[in-house]
One Martini backbone bead per residue (centre of mass of N, CA, C, O) as a GRO file, in nm:
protein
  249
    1UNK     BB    1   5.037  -7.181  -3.191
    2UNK     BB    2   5.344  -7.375  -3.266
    3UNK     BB    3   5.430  -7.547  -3.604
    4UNK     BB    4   5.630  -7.771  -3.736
    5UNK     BB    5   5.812  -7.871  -4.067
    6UNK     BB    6   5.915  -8.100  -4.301
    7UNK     BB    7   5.956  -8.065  -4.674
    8UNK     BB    8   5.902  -8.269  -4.990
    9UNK     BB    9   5.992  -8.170  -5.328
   10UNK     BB   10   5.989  -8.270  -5.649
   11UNK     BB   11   6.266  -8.090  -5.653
   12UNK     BB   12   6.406  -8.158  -5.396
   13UNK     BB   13   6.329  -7.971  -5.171
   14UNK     BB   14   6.300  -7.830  -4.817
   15UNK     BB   15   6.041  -7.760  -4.667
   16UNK     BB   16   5.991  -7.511  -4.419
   17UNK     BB   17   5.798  -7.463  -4.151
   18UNK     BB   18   5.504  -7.301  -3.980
   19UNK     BB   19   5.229  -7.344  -3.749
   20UNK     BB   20   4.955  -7.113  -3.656
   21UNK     BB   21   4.667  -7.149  -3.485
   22UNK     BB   22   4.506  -6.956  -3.706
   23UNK     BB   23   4.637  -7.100  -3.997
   24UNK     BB   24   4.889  -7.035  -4.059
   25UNK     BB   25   5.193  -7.017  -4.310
   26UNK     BB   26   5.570  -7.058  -4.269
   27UNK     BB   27   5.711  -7.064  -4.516
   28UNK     BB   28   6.050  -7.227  -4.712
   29UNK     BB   29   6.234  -7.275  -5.002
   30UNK     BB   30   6.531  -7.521  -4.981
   31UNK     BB   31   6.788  -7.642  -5.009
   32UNK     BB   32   7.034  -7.850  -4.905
   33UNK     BB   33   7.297  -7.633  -4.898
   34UNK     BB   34   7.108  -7.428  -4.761
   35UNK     BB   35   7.105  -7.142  -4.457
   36UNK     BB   36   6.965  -6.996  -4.228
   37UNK     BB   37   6.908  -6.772  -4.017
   38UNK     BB   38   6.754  -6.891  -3.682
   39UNK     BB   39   6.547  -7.034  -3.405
   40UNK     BB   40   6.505  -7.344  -3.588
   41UNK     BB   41   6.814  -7.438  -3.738
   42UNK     BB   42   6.880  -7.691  -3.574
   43UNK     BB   43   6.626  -7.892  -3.556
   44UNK     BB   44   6.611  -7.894  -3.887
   45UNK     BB   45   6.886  -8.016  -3.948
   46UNK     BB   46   6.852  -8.286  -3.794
   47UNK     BB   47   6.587  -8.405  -3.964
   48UNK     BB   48   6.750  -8.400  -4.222
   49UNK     BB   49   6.975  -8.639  -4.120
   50UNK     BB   50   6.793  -8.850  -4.036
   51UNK     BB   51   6.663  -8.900  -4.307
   52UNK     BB   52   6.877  -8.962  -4.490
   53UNK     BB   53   6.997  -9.207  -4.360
   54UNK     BB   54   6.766  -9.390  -4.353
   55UNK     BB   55   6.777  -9.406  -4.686
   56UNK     BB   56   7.083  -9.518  -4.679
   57UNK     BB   57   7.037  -9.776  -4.517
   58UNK     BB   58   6.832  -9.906  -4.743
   59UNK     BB   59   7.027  -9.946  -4.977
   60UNK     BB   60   7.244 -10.091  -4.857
   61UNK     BB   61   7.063 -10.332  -4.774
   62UNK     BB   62   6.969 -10.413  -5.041
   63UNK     BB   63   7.256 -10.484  -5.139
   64UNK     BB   64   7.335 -10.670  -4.976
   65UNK     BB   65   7.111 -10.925  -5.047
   66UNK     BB   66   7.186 -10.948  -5.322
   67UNK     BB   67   7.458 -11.059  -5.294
   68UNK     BB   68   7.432 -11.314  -5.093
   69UNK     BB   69   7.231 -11.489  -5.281
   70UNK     BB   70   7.460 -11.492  -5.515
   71UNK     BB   71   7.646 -11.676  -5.348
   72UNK     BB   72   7.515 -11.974  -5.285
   73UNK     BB   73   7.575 -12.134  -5.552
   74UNK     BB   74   7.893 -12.113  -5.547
   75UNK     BB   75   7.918 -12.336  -5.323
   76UNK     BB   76   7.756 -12.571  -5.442
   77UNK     BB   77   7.903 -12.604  -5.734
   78UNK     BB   78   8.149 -12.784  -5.562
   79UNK     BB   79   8.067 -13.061  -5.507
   80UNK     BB   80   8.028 -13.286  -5.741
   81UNK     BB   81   8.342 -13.292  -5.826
   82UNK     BB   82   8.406 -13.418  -5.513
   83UNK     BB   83   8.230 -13.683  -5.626
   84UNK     BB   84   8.407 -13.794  -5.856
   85UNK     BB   85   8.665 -13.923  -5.744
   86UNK     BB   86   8.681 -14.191  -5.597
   87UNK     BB   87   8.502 -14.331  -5.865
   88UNK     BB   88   8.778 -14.325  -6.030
   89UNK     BB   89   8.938 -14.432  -5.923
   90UNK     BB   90   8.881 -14.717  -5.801
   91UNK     BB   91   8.834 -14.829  -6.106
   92UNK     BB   92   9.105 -14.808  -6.223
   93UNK     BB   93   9.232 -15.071  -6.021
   94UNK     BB   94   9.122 -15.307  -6.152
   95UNK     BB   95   9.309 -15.429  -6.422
   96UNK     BB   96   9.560 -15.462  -6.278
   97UNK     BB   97   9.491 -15.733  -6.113
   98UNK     BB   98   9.375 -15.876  -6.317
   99UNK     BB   99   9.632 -15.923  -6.514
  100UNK     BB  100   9.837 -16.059  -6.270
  101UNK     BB  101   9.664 -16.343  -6.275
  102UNK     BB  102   9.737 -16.422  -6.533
  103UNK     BB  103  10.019 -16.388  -6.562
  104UNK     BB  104  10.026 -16.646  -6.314
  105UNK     BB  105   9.866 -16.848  -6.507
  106UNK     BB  106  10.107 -16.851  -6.726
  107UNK     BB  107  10.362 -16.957  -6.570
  108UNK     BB  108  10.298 -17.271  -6.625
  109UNK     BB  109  10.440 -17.514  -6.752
  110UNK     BB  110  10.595 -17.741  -6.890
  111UNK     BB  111  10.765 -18.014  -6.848
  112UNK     BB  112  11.080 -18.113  -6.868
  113UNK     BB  113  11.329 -18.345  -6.894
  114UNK     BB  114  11.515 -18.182  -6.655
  115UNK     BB  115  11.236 -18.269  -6.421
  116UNK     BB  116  11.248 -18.542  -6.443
  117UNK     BB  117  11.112 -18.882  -6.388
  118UNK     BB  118  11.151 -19.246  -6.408
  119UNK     BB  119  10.957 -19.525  -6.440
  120UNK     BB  120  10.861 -19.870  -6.353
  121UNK     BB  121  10.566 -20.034  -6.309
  122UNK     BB  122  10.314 -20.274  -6.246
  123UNK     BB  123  10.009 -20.190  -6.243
  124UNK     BB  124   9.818 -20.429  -6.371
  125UNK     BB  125   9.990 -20.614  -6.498
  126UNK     BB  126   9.926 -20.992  -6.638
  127UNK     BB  127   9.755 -21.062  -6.959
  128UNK     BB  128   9.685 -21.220  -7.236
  129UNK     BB  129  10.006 -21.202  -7.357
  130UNK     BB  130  10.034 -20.908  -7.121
  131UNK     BB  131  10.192 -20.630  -7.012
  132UNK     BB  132  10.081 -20.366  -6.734
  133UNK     BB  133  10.251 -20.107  -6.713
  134UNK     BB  134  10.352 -19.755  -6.550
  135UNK     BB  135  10.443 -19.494  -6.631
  136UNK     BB  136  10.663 -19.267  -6.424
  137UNK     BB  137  10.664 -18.921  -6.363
  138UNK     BB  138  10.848 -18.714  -6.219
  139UNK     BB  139  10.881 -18.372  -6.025
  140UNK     BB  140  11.247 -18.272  -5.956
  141UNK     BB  141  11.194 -18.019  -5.943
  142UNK     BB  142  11.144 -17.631  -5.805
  143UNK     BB  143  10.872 -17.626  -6.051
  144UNK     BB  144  10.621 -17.608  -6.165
  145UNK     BB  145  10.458 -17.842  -6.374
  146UNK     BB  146  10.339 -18.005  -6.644
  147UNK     BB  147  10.116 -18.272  -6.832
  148UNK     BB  148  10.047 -18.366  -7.194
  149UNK     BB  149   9.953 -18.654  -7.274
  150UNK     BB  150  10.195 -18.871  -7.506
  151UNK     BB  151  10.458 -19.066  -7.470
  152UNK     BB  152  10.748 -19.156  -7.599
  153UNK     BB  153  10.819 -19.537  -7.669
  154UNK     BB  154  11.097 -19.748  -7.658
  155UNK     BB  155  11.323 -20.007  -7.739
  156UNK     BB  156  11.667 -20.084  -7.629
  157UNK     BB  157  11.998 -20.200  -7.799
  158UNK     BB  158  12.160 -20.005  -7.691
  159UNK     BB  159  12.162 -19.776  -7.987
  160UNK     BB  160  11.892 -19.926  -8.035
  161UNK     BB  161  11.638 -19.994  -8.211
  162UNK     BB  162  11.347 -20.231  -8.137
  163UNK     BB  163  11.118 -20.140  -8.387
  164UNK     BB  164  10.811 -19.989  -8.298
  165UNK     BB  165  10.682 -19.770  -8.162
  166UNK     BB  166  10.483 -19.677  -7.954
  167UNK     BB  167  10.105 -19.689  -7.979
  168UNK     BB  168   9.825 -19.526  -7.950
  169UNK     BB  169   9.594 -19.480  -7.709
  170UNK     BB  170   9.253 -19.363  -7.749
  171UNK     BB  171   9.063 -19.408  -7.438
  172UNK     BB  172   9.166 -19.187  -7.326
  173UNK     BB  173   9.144 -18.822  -7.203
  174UNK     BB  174   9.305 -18.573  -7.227
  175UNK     BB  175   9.511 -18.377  -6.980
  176UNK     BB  176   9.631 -18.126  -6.758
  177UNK     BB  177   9.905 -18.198  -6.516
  178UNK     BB  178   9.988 -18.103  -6.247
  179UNK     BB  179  10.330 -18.052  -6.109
  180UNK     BB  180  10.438 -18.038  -5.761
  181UNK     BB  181  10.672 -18.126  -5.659
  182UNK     BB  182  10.663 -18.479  -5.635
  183UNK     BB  183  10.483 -18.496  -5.836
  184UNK     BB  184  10.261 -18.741  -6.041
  185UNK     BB  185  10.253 -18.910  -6.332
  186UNK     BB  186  10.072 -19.169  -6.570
  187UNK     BB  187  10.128 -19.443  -6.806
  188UNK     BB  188   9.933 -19.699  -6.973
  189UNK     BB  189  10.088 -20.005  -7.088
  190UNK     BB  190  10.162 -20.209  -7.330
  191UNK     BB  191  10.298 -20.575  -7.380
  192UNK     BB  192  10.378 -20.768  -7.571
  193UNK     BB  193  10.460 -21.103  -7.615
  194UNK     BB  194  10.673 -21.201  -7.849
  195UNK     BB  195  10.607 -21.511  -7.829
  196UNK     BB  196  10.315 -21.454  -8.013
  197UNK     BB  197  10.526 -21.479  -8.246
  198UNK     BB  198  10.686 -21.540  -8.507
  199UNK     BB  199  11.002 -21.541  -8.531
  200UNK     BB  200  11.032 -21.466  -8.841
  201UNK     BB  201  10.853 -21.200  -8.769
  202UNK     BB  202  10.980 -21.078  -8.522
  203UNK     BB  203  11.291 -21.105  -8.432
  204UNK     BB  204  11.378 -21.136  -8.122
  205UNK     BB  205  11.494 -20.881  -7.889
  206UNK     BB  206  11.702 -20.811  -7.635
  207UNK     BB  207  11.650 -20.556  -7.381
  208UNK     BB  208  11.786 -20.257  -7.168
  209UNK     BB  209  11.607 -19.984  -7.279
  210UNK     BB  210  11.396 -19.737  -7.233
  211UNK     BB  211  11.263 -19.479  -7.423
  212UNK     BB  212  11.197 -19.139  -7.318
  213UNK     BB  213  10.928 -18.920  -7.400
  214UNK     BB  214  10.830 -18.636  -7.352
  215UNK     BB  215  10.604 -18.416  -7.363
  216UNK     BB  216  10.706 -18.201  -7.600
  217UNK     BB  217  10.972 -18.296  -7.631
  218UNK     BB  218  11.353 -18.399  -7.743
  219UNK     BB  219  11.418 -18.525  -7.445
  220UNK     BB  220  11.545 -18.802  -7.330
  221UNK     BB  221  11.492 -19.117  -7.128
  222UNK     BB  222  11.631 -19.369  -6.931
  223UNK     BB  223  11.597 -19.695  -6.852
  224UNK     BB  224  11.509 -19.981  -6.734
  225UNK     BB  225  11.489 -20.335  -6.961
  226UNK     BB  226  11.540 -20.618  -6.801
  227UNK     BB  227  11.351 -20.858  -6.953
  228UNK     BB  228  11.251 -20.722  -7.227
  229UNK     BB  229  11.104 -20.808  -7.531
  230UNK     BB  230  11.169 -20.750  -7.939
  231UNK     BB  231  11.079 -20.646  -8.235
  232UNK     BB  232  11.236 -20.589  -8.501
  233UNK     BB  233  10.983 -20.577  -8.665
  234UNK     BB  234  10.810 -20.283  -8.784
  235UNK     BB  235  10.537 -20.440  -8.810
  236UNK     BB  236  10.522 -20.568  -8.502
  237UNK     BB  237  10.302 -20.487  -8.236
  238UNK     BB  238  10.400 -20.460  -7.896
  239UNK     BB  239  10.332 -20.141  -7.852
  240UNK     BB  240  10.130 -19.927  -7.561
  241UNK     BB  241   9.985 -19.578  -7.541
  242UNK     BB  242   9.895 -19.369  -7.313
  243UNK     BB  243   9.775 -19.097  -7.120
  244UNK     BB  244   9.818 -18.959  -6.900
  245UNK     BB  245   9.763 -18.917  -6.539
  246UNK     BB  246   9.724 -18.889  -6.222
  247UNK     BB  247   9.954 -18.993  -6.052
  248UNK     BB  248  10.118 -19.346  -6.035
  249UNK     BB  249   9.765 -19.512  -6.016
   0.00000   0.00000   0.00000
């Protein structure tokens, strides 16, 4: 009986050999690129190319799996940047909304003199030798506007004025009044009247307008004041004005 074997060299060699029922052994050894011509040679070719094969293949396998793992992180690593997009976008578009809010809350000014209109109201009435009309200004523009404070008032005769300026009454706390088209704030006054004053001291002058100063304006509006008496002299104090208040009354 004859067995076939194929061994490897520690020197890379191929050995090639049979045995036979014997004992005996018919070695021969061989480069990989030698070949003999023999009985078993076409067996024995066979057998180193599918050893060989098998070897290339495991090769190949390893180096596949390590390429793959390494592939891996690259993939995940460009998530964090897609997530930070957003939330930065959305951050930045929040000061231009607040900018815009404030800037259309200052554009509501002053009431100009040119916006205005005035009369005089019965007000409070009178009595204990005074009464209390209220001057009335109303906002006769076509945009929103405020007003704050304290109207200058005097009485006139002609280009004349007459005696001292109406002086401030400060019961109320002013407020800014904001308004919007025809819509009125009130100042209530007060007018002494000239009869309860010595006519020497204080020289009695009938009036024909009242001029009247909006806060802070420099010009004046000017109503009908027939009827109202005033004095001359200007240290005789008959009139009295306090700060703005919202409505007619």
């Amino acid at each position: 009986m004859v067995e076939e074997f194929v061994r490897f060299t520690e020197e890379g060699h191929i050995m090639i050999g049979s045995q036979h029922g014997n004992g005996s052994n018919g070695l021969s050894s061989r480069t990989g690129s030698s070949r003999r011509s023999g009985a078993h040679s076409p067996a024995r070719a066979w057998a180193v190319i599918a050893l060989s094969a098998a070897v290339m293949a495991g090769s190949l396998c390893a180096c596949g799996s390590t390429s793959g793992t390494n592939a891996s992180p690259s993939a995940s690593s460009s998530s964090p940047a897609a997530s930070q997009s957003p939330s930065s976008t959305a951050s930045a578009s929040s000061p231009s909304a607040s900018a815009s809010a404030s800037s259309s809350a200052a554009a509501t000014g002053a009431c100009t003199t040119k916006e205005l209109t005035a009369k005089l109201t019965q007000g409070a009435g009178g009595g204990a030798g005074s009464s209390y009309p209220y001057l009335v200004l109303t906002n006769s523009g076509s945009q929103t506007c405020t007003v704050r404070g304290y109207p200058g008032v005097s009485l006139r005769h002609g280009d004349t004025q007459i005696g001292a300026a109406a002086k401030r009454d400060s019961t109320v706390t002013a407020s800014t009044i904001t308004l919007k088209p025809g819509q009125s704030a009130h100042s209530a006054l007060r007018i002494v009247n000239a009869e309860n004053f010595d006519a020497a001291d204080c020289t009695p002058t009938a009036a024909d307008t009242m001029l009247i100063y909006p806060p802070d304006q420099t010009d004046a509006l000017s109503i009908d004041a027939t009827g109202l008496t005033g004095c001359a002299d200007k240290n005789t104090q008959i009139l009295y004005v306090q700060v703005f208040q919202p409505g007619e009354e």
